[in-house]
N, C-alpha and C positions, 0 to 999 in steps of 0.2 A: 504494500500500500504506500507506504512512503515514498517506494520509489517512481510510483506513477505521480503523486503530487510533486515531487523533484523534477521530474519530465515537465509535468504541464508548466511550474511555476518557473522552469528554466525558457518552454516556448512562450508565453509573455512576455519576459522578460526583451526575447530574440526577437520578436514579432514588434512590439510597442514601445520598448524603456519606458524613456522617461514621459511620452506623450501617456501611453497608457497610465503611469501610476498618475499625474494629471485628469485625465478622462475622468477612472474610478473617483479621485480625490473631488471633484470638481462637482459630479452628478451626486455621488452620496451627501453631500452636503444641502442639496434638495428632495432628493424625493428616494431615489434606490438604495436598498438596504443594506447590497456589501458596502463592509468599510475598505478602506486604503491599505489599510494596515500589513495584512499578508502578501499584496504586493508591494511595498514597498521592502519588505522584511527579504519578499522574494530575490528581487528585483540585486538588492546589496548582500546577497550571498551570493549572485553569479554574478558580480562585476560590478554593478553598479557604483557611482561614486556617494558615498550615505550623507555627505552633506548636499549633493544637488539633486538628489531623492527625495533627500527631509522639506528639503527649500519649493521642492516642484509641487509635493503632495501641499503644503502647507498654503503655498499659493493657490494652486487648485482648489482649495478645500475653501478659503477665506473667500475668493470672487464668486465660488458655488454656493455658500454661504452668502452673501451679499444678494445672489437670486432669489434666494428662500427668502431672506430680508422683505425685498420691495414684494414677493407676491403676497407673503404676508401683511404687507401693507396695504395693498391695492385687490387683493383677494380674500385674505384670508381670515378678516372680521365676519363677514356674512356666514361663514360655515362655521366658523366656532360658535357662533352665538343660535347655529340651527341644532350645535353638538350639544351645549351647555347652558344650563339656563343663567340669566341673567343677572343673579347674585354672583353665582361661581363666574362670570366672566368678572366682573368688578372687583372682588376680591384675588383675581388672578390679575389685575391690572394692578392693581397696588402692591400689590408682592415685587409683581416683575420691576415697577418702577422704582422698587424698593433696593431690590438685589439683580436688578438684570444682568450685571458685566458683570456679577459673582455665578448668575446663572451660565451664560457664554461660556467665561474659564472652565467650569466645572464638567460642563457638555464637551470642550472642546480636549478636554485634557485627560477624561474618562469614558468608557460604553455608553453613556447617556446618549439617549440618538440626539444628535446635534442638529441635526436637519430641524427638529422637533422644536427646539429653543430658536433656532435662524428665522422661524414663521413668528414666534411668537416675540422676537424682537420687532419682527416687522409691525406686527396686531396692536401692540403695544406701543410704537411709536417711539422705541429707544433709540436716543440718538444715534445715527451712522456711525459717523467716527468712531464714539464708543463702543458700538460695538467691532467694529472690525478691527480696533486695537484689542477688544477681550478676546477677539477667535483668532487672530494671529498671537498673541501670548500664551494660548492653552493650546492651539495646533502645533506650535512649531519645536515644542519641547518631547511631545509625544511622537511627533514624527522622528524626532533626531532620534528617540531611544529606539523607536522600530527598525532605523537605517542602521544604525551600530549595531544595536541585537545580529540583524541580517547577517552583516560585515562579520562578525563574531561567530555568527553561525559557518559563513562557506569558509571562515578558516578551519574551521576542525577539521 
């Protein structure tokens, strides 16, 4: 078994590099549910350089994020508020206004789906700026330990 996921994750790597871990990094951060993560990890076990891995997925992730941003801004009030009723949106407005760029870090730095917090930045109305300094502070730390991890790994 492992040796066919060494195969697959060696033909991605040969097929995409760095566009690919971009792609993944880029889309997962709106709507689709692989993370980055195991291709980037991939990607710097067969060669990759783990810092323009880290740097690619982190980018990727921060401008796909940034999408999830404005649709949650310009979309995604109407279907939360069809999801939730209308207490629970207001006390989820005040939290987020409360702790949003501790929400972001947290999302971005953890399994928390982030895609999930990038809408509800948007819904919410949390500054840009701040936010995409919070998802590039928690992206770009978690990407570097997966690219090292990687690196680490196709040394053995």
């Amino acid at each position: 078994m492992f040796e066919g996921l060494k195969q697959w994750a060696e033909e991605v790597v040969a097929d995409y590099g760095y566009w690919g871990i971009f792609i993944v990094s880029f889309t997962e951060s709106i709507i689709q549910p692989v993370p980055p993560d195991p291709f980037i990890t991939g990607g710097t076990a067969f060669g990759l350089v783990p810092l323009n891995a880290a740097l690619t997925a982190t980018i990727g992730s921060v401008l796909g994020g940034l999408v999830g941003y404005f649709l949650g801004k310009f979309l995604g009030e109407p279907i939360l508020k069809k999801i939730i009723s209308e207490k629970h949106y207001e006390k989820g407005e005040i939290l987020f206004r409360k702790y949003g760029i501790w929400a972001v870090i947290i999302a971005a730095i953890t399994p928390v789906p982030f895609k999930v917090i990038c809408w509800m930045a948007g819904i919410f109305e949390m500054p840009v700026l701040g936010f995409l300094l919070a998802a590039f502070v928690g992206r770009l730390p978690r990407f570097l330990f997966m690219a090292f991890f990687g690196q680490w790994i196709g040394n053995l």
